[in-house]
C-alpha positions as semicolon CSV with decimal commas, in nm:
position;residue;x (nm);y (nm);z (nm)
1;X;-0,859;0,738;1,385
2;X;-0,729;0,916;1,052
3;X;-0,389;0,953;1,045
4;X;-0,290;0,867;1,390
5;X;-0,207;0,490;1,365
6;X;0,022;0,635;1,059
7;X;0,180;0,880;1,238
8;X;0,229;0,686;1,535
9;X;0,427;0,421;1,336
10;X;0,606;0,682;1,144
11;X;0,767;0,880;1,484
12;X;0,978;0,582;1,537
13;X;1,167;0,508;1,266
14;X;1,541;0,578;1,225
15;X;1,733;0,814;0,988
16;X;1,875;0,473;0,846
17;X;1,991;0,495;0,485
18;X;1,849;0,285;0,209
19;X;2,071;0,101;0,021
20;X;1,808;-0,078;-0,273
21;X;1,515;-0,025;-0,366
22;X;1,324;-0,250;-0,584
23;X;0,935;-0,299;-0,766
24;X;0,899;-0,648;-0,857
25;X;0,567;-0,778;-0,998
26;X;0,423;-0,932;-0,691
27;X;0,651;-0,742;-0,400
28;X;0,824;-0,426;-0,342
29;X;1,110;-0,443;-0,141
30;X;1,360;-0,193;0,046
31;X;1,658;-0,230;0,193
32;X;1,849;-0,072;0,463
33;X;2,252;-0,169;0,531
34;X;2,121;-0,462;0,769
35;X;1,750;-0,523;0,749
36;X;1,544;-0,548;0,437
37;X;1,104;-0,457;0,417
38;X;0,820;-0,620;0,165
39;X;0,525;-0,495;0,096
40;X;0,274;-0,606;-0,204
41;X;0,293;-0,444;-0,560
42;X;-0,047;-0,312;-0,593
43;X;-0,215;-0,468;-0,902
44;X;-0,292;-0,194;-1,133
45;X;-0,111;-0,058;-1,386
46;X;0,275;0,025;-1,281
47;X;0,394;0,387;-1,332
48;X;0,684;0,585;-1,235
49;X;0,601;0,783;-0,926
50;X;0,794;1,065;-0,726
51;X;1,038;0,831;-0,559
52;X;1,178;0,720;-0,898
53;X;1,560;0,692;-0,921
54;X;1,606;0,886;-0,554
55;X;1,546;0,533;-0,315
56;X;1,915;0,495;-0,236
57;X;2,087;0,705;0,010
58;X;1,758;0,826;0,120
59;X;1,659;0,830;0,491
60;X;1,438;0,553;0,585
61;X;1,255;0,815;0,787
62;X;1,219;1,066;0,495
63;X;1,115;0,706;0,248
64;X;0,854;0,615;0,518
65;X;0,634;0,932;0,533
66;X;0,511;0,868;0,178
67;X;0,311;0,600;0,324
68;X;0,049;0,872;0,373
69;X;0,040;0,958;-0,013
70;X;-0,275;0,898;-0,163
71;X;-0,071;0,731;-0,498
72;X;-0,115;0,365;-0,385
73;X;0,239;0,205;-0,574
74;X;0,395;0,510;-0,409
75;X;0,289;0,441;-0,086
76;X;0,356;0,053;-0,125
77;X;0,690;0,110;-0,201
78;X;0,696;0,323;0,205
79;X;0,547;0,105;0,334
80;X;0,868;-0,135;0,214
81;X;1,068;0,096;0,421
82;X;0,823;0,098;0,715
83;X;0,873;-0,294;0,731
84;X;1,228;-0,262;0,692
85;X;1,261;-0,105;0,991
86;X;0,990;-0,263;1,190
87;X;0,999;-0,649;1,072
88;X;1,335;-0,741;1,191
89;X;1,507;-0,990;1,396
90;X;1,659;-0,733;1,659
91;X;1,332;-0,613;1,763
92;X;1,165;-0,923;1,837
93;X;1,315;-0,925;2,186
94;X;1,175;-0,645;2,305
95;X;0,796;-0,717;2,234
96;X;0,813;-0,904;2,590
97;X;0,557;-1,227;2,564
98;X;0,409;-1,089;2,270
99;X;0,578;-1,255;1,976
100;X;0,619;-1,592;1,870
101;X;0,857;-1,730;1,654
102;X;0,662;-1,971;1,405
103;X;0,881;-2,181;1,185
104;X;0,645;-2,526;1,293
105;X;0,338;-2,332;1,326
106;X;-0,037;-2,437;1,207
107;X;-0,135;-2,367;0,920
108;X;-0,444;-2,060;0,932
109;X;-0,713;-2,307;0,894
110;X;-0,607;-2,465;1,184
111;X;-0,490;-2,225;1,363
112;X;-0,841;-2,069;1,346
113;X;-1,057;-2,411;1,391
114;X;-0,843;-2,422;1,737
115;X;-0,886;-2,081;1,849
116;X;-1,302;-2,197;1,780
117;X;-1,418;-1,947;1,527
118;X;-1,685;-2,025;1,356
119;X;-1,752;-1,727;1,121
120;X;-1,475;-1,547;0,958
121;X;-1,399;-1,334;0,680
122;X;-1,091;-1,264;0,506
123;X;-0,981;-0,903;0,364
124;X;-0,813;-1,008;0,019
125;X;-0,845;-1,319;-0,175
126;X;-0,679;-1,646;0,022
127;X;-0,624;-1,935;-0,216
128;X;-0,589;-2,156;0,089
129;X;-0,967;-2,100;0,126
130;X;-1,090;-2,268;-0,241
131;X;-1,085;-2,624;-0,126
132;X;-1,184;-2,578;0,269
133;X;-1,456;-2,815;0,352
134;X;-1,441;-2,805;0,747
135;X;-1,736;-2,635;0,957
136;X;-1,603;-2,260;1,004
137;X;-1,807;-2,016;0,769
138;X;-1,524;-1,856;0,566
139;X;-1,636;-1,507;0,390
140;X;-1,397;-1,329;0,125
141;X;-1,394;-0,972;0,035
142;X;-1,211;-0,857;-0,247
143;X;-1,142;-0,504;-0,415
144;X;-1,120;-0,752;-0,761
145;X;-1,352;-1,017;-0,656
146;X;-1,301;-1,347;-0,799
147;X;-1,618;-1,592;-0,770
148;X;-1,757;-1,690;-0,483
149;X;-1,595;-1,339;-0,304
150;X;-1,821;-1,056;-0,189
151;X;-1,676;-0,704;-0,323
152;X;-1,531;-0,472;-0,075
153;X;-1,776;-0,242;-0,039
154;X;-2,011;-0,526;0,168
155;X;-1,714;-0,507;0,482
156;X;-1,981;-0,237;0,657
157;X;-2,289;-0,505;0,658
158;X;-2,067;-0,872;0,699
159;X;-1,770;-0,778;0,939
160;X;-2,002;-0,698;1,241
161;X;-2,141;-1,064;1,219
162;X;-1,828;-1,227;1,213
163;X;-1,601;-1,410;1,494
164;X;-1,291;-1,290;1,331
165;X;-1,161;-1,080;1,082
166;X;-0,816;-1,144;0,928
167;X;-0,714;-0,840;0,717
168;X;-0,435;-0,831;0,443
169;X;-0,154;-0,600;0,500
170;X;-0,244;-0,415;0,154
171;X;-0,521;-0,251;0,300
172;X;-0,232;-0,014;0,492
173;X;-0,048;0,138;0,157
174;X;-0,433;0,176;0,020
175;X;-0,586;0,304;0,355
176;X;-0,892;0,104;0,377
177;X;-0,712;-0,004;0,702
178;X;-0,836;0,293;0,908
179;X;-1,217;0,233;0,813
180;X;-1,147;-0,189;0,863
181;X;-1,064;-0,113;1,190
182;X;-1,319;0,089;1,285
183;X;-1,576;-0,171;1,166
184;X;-1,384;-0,433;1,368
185;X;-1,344;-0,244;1,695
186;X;-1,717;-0,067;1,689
187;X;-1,860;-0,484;1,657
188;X;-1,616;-0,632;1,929
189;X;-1,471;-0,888;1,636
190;X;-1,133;-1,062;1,711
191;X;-0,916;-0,858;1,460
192;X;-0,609;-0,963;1,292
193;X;-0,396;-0,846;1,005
194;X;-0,175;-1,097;0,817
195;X;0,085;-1,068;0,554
196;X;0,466;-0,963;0,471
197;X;0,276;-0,635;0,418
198;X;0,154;-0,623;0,814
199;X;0,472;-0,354;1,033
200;X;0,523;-0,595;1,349
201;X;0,473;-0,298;1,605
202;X;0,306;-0,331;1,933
203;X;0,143;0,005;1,839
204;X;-0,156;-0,201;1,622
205;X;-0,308;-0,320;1,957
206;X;-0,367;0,005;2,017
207;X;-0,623;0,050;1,738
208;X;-0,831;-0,309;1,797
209;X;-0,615;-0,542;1,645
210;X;-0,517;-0,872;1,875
211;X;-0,265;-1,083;1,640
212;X;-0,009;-0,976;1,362
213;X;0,087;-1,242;1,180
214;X;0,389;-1,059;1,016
215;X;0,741;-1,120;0,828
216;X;1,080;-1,088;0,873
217;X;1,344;-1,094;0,619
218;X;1,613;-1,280;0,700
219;X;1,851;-1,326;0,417
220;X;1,762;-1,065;0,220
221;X;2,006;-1,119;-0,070
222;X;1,829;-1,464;-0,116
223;X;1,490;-1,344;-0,080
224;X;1,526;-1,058;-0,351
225;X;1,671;-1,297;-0,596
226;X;1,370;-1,528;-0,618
227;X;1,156;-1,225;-0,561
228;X;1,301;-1,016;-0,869
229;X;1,165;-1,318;-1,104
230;X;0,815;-1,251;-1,005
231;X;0,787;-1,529;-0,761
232;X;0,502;-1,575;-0,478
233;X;0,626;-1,520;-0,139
234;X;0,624;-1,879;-0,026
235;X;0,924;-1,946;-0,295
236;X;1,093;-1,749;-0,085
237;X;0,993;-1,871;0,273
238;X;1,341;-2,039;0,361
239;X;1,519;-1,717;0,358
240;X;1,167;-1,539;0,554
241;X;1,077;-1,596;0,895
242;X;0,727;-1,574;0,995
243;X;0,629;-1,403;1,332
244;X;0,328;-1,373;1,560
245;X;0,274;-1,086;1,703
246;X;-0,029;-1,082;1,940
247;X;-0,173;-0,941;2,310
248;X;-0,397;-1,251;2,347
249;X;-0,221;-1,548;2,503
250;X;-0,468;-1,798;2,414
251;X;-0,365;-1,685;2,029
252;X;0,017;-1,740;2,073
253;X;-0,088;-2,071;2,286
254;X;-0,290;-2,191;1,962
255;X;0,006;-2,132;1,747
256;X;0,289;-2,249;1,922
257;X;0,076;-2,614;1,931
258;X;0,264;-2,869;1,682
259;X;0,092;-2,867;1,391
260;X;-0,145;-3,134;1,311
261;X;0,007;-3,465;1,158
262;X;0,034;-3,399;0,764
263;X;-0,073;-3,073;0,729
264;X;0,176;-2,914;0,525
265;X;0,040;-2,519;0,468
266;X;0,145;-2,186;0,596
267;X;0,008;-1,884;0,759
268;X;0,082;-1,702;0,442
């Protein structure tokens, strides 16, 4: 795979100019005159990198490209513009019978008891999963493992013995996305990616994944203000709006079930 599922996502993006540019503590966000992108600030140390100071009035094209740099805040901060181009409301028509809007969906838990998974792991840490107590076999792996996670570096020996994977958008900005994938594919495991981080583009089913649960921005003035204060995404979830993005119908049929009486989570 290498760079291809990179470049691929990279030929399509517009010349559009960006007009802010922003590293909070927990997201990075771009904007464009009428659609705005998150991705995750990575967790190390911040540091100025190359973009610095030249965001604005820059082609979202040009900004997108440094998605393939190997300097991780760097290519967070792309992958912004990546989403700001692909995670918006225009382009949701034209993914056919592929997207669903969610704003009633389940919850993940169960929106992965229905699909009947019984085994799954989760790429990056999901607080949801601390107080789970149902019969699916959740396994987390974590670059910064907290307890009970496995570290990253098991994925090669647990993801082949799963049902599904669900794998968090960060892994694109840091690459481990490319060798996920692989694993995922090579087993025949029910792939998904999840996440503001996650580009909604149809061009992910071409590399093994079958559902993209993915964000779009919708008032992005509101969403940067609570954002800017170091807030968790869900503060911001009125002014978001989440999307499912998948080639399986019985996936979008599991989702766009009402949710279960009193369950009150999200997808992310």
């Amino acid at each position: 795979m290498s760079w291809s599922l990179y470049q691929e996502l990279l030929s399509q993006i517009d010349d559009w100019k960006v007009t802010e540019g922003a590293v909070f503590p927990v997201w990075s966000y771009i904007k464009t005159e009428d659609n705005a992108g998150l991705a995750m600030t990575p967790p190390e140390i911040p540091h100025q990198t190359c973009l610095a100071g030249k965001l604005v009035g820059m082609p979202l094209s040009e900004l997108a490209c440094h998605v393939m740099s190997w300097d991780t805040q760097e290519a967070t901060i792309a992958t912004a513009g990546v989403n700001a181009f692909y995670n918006n409301s225009e382009r949701l028509p034209s993914f056919g019978d592929c997207w669903v809007n969610t704003p009633d969906a389940p919850d993940t838990i169960e929106w992965i008891e229905r699909m009947g998974f019984e085994k799954v792991a989760f790429i990056g840490h999901y607080p949801v999963l601390d107080n789970y107590q149902g019969s699916c076999k959740f396994t987390i792996l974590e670059k910064q493992p907290q307890p009970g996670d496995l570290p990253d570096m098991a994925c090669d020996f647990v993801l082949p013995d799963q049902d599904a994977v669900f794998i968090t958008g960060a892994t694109f900005p840091n690459k481990t996305i490319v060798h996920l994938l692989d694993i995922c594919r090579s087993a025949n495991v029910f792939t998904a990616l999840w996440g503001p981080t996650v580009p909604l583009s149809p061009v992910l089913f071409d590399y093994g994944v079958q559902a993209v649960f993915g964000t779009v921005v919708r008032e992005p003035a509101a969403a940067r203000a609570i954002l800017e204060q170091g807030s968790c995404i869900m503060k911001a979830s009125d002014h978001l709006q989440r999307v499912l993005l998948s080639n399986d119908p019985y996936a979008r049929a599991a989702m766009v079930k009402p949710r279960a009486e009193g369950v009150t989570g999200h997808l992310f």
